[in-house]
C-alpha positions in Angstrom: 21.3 -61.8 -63.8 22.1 -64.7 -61.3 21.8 -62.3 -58.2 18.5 -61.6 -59.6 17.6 -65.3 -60.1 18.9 -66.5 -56.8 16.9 -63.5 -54.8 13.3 -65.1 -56.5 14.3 -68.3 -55.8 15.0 -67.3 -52.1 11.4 -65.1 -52.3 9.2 -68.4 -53.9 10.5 -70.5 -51.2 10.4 -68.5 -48.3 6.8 -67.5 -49.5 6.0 -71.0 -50.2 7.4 -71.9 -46.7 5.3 -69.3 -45.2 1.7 -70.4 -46.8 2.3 -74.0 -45.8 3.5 -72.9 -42.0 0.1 -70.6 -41.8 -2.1 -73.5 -43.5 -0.5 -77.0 -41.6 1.6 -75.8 -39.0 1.3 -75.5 -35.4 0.1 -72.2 -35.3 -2.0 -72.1 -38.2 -5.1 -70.3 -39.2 -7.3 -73.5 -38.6 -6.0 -74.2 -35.8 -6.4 -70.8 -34.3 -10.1 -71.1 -35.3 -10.5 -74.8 -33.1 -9.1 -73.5 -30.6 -11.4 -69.9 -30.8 -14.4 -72.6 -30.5 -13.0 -74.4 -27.6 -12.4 -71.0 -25.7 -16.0 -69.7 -26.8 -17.8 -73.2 -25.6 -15.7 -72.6 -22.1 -16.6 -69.3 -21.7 -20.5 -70.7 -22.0 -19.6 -73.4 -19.3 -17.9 -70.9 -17.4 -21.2 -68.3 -17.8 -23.5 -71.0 -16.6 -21.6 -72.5 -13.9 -21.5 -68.6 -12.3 -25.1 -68.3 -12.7 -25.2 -71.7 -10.7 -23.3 -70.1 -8.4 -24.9 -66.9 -8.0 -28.3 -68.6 -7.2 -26.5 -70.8 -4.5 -25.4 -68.0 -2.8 -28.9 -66.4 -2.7 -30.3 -69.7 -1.8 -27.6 -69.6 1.5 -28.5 -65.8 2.1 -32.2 -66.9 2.4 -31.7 -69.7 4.7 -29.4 -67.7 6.5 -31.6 -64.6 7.2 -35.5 -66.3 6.3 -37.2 -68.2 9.3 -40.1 -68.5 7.5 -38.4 -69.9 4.4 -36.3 -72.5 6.7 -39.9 -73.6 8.0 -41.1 -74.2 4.4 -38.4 -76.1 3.5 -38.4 -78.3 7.1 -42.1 -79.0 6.2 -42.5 -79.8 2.3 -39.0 -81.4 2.2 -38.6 -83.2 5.4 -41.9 -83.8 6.8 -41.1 -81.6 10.2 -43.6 -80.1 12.2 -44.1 -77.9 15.2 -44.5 -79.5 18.5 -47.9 -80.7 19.0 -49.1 -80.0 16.0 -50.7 -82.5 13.9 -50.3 -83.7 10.2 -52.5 -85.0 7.6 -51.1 -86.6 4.7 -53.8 -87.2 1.8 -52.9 -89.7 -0.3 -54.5 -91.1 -3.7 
């Protein structure tokens, strides 16, 4: 009878020990969902910042291999123009 009594004690506590480890410890369960988030909101950053990435590299390929691109961007963002040629700039 005490063998039987001191085995359920051992079983309450070890199961009590158990639920509070899984519900306020380190590893527990909502901890394991904050950290689920953090990892999904990365992955987002990480998703965007290769799309960045990806359209850099096109950008680079087409002012690498397009002349006629280069020109565009020499006129509209730096005001260039060809030798001898003349610019009008309309303003309002």
């Amino acid at each position: 009878m005490h063998l039987r009594l001191l085995i359920g004690s051992v079983t309450v506590i070890a199961f009590a020990f158990l639920v509070f480890h899984l519900l306020f410890g380190k590893d527990s369960i909502p901890e394991q969902r904050r950290i689920a988030r953090e990892i999904e909101l990365y992955q987002k950053q990480i998703d965007s910042l290769n799309k960045v990435i990806e359209e850099r590299n096109e950008l680079i390929q087409k002012l690498k291999t397009d002349s006629l691109y280069k020109e565009e961007i020499l006129r509209t963002r730096y005001g260039m123009s060809r030798e001898d040629e003349k610019v009008f700039q309309l303003v309002k």
